[in-house]
C-alpha positions in Angstrom: 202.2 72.3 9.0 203.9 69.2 10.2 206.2 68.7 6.8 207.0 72.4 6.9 208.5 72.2 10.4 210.4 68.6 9.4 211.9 70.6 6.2 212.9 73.8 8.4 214.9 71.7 10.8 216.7 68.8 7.7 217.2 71.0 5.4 220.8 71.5 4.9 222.1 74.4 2.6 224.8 73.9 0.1 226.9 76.8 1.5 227.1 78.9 4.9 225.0 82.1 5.4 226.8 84.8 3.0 228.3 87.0 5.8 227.8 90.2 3.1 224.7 89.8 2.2 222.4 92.6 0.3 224.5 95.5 0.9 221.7 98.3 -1.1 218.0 98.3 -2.0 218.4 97.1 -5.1 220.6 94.0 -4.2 218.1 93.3 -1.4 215.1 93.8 -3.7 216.4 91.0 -5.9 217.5 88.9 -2.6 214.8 86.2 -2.7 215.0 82.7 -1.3 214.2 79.8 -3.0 215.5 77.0 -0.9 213.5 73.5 -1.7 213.7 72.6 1.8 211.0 75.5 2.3 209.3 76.3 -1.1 208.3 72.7 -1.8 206.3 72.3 1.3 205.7 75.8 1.2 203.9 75.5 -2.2 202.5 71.7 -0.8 201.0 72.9 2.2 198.5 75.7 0.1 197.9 73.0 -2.8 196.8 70.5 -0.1 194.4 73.2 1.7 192.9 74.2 -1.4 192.4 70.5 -2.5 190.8 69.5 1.1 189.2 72.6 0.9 187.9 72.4 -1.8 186.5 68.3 -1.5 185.0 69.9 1.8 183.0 72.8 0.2 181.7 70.2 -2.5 180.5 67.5 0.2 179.4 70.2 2.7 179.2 73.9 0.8 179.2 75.3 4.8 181.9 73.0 5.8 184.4 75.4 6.2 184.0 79.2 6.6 185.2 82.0 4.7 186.7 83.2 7.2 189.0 80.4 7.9 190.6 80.3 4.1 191.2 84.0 4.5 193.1 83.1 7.7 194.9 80.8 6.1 195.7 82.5 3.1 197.3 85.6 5.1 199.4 83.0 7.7 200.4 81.7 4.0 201.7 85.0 2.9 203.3 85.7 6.2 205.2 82.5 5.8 206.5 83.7 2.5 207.2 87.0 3.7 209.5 85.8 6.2 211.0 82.5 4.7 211.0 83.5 1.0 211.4 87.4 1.1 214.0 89.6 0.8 213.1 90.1 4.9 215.0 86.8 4.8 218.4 87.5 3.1 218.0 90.8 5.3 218.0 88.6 8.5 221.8 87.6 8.0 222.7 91.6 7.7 220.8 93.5 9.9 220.1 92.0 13.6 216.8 94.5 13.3 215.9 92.3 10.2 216.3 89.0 12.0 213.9 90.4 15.0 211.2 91.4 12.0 211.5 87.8 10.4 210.9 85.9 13.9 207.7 88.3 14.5 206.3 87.5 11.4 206.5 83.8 11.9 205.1 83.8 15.4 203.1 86.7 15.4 201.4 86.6 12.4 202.3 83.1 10.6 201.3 81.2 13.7 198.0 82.8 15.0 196.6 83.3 10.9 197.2 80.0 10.4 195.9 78.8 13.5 193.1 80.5 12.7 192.6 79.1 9.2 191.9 75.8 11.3 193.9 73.7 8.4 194.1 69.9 9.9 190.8 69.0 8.6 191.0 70.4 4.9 194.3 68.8 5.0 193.1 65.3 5.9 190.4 65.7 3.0 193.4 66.5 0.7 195.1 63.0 1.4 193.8 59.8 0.0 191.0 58.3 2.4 193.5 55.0 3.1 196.2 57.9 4.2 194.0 60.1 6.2 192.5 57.3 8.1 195.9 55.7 9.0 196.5 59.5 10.0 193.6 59.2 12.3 194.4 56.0 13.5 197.9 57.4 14.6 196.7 60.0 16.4 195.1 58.0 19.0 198.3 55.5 19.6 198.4 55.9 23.6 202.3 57.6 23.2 201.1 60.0 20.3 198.0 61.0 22.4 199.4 61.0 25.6 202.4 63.5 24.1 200.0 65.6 22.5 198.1 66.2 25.4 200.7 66.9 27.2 202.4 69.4 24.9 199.1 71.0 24.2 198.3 71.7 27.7 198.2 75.4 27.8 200.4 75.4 30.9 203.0 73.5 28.8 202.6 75.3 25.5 203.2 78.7 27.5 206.3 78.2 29.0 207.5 75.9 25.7 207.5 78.9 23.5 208.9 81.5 26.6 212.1 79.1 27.1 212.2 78.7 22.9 212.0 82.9 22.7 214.5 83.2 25.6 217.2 80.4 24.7 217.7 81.1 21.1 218.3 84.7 22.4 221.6 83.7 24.0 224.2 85.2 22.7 225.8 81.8 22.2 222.9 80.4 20.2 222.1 83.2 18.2 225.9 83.7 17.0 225.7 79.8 15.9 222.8 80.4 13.6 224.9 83.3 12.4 227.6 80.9 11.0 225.3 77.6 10.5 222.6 77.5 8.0 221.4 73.7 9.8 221.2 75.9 13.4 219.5 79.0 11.4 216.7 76.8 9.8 216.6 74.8 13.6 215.8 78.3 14.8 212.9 78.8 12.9 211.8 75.7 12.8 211.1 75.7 16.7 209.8 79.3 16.9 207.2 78.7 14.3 206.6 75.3 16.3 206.3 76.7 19.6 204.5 79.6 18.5 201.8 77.4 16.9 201.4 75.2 19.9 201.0 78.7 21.8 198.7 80.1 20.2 196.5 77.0 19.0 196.6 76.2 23.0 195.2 80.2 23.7 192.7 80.1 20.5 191.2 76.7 20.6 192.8 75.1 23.7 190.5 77.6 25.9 187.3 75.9 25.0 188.6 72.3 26.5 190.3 73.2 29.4 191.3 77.3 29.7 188.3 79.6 29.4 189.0 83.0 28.4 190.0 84.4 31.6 193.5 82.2 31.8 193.4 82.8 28.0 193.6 86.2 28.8 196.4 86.2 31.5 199.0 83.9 29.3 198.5 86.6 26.6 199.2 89.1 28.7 202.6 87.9 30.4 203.6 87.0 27.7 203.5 90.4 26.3 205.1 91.0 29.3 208.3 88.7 28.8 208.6 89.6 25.2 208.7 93.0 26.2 211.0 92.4 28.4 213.5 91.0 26.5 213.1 93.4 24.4 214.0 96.1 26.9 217.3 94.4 27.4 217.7 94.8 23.9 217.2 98.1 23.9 218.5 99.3 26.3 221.6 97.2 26.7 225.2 99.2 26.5 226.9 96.8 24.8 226.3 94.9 21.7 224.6 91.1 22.1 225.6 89.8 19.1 229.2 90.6 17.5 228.3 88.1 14.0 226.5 91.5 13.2 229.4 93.5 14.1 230.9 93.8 10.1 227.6 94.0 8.3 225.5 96.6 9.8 227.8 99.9 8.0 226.4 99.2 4.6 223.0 100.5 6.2 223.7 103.0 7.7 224.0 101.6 11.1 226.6 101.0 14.1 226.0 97.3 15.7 224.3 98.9 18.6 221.6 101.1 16.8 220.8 97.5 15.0 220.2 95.5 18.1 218.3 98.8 19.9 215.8 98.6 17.1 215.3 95.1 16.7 214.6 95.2 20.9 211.9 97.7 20.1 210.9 96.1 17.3 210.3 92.9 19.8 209.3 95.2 22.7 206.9 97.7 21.1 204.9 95.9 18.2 204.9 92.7 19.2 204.0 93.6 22.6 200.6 95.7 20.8 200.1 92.6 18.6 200.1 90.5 22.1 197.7 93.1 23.9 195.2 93.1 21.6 194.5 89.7 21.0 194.4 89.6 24.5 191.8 92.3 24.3 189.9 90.5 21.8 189.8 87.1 24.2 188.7 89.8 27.0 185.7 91.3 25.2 184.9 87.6 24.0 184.8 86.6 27.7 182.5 89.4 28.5 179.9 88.3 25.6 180.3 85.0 26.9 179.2 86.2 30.4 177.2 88.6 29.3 175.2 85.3 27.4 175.5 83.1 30.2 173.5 86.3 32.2 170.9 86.1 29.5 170.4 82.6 29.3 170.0 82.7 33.2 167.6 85.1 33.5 165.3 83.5 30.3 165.3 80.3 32.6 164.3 82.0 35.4 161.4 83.9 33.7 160.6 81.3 31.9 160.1 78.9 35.0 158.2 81.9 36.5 156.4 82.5 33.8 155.2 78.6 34.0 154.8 78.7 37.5 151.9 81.5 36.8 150.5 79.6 34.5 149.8 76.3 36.1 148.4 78.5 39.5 146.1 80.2 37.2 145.3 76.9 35.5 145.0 75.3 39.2 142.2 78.1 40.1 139.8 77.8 37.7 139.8 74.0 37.4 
């Protein structure tokens, strides 16, 4: 996903955001994007996964579940849906729009693709001389040492809290508003942050979390969300005057905009947030629940030999 970040933060359009934007249905249901900066890695990122897919299946035909290509697949559409979509053009109209876009890159994007577990088909895509180099790079003391570090689940938490929280400043969110460079930043490090989050939560916790911390960063973050959220929503005044002239051709004053995209950030996202951390709660309880088994097989079974060599013992 690394050249899809890099073309979210270069990419520099030709003009400013169109302040009017899709003003109906049918101008919004023909408002598609198709930037290069984002379609041609876009397009190169599912090419490459179906390639190192693919090469995997045919060297290994259990190499790489099912399961994961369907994760993929769905992050894949969730990228469209938010960077190629309608939901897109929609973003630079409605502030309730915007909020939708960011939830679908780091609520659904992020964790699918995640999921999908794409490094490895993606290495088998590349020419062997390229992935190896690749490999090589990874292990550079800097590189490894920066990853670690990044990746710690600590780190990764409060990375994508203080990305959530700072491009929510009214300052920062107006700039992205009036600069298409900013907007694309935006993204760019909420689709980051959010992967490092939730790669740190999914696969992090079998290095160095376990599912109960797992658990608890999934849970406040729900919490902070939320809570921004609830200043959203709640707030008397409006956040974000860029949206000030564009909201009438919905239907909409500048205030009903922002108080749905808060609950669209408070309520949803929060859900989506709660049961994943559900799901990592009933997966620690199977583990436990294993670990109890496993435990009690030893024990019988080192009773059970016990027995055996006593009887043994009294009739030799």
């Amino acid at each position: 996903m690394l050249p899809l970040l890099v073309a979210l933060v270069t990419q520099v359009s030709a003009h400013e955001i169109e302040i009017a934007g899709p003003q109906n249905t049918s101008e919004l249901l023909r408002a598609w994007t198709f930037e290069p900066g984002v379609i041609i890695p876009i397009v190169a990122s599912a090419v490459l996964y179906s390639l190192g897919v693919f090469r995997l299946r045919r060297a290994s035909p259990k190499s790489v579940r099912k399961s994961n290509i369907v994760y993929f697949a769905l992050g894949w559409a969730a990228l469209v849906l938010a960077l190629v979509s309608p939901v897109h053009a929609w973003g630079s109209v409605l502030f309730s729009a915007h909020m939708t876009q960011h939830e679908l890159l780091m609520l659904a994007a992020a964790p699918l693709l995640v999921l999908g577990r794409p490094v490895v088909p993606f290495l088998w895509a590349l020419p062997r001389s390229w992935a190896i180099t690749l490999a090589r790079w990874s292990k550079v003391g800097a590189w490894e040492t920066t990853w670690r570090t990044i990746s710690n689940p600590v780190v990764a938490w409060i990375i994508h809290a203080v990305v959530l929280w700072a491009w929510h400043a009214p300052a920062l969110f107006e700039a992205t508003l009036e600069n298409e460079s900013i907007h694309a930043l935006q993204h760019a490090s909420f689709l980051f942050s959010a992967l490092l989050f939730w790669w740190a939560v999914i696969h992090g916790r079998k290095r160095a979390l376990g599912f109960g911390l797992a658990v608890l960063y999934m849970f406040t973050t729900a919490l902070h969300s939320g809570l921004l959220g609830a200043l959203l929503t709640f707030a008397n005044s409006v956040w974000y005057p860029g949206y000030a002239e564009r909201t009438a051709a919905w239907g909409l004053t500048p205030l009903e905009d922002q108080q749905i995209g808060g609950l669209i950030m408070w309520i949803p996202a929060g859900l989506v947030y709660i049961a994943a951390g559900l799901a990592l709660f009933a997966g620690w309880l199977r583990e436990s629940e294993m670990r109890a088994r496993t435990f009690e097989l030893a024990v019988t079974s080192g009773a059970n030999s016990a027995e055996h060599n006593s009887a043994i013992e009294r009739f030799s």
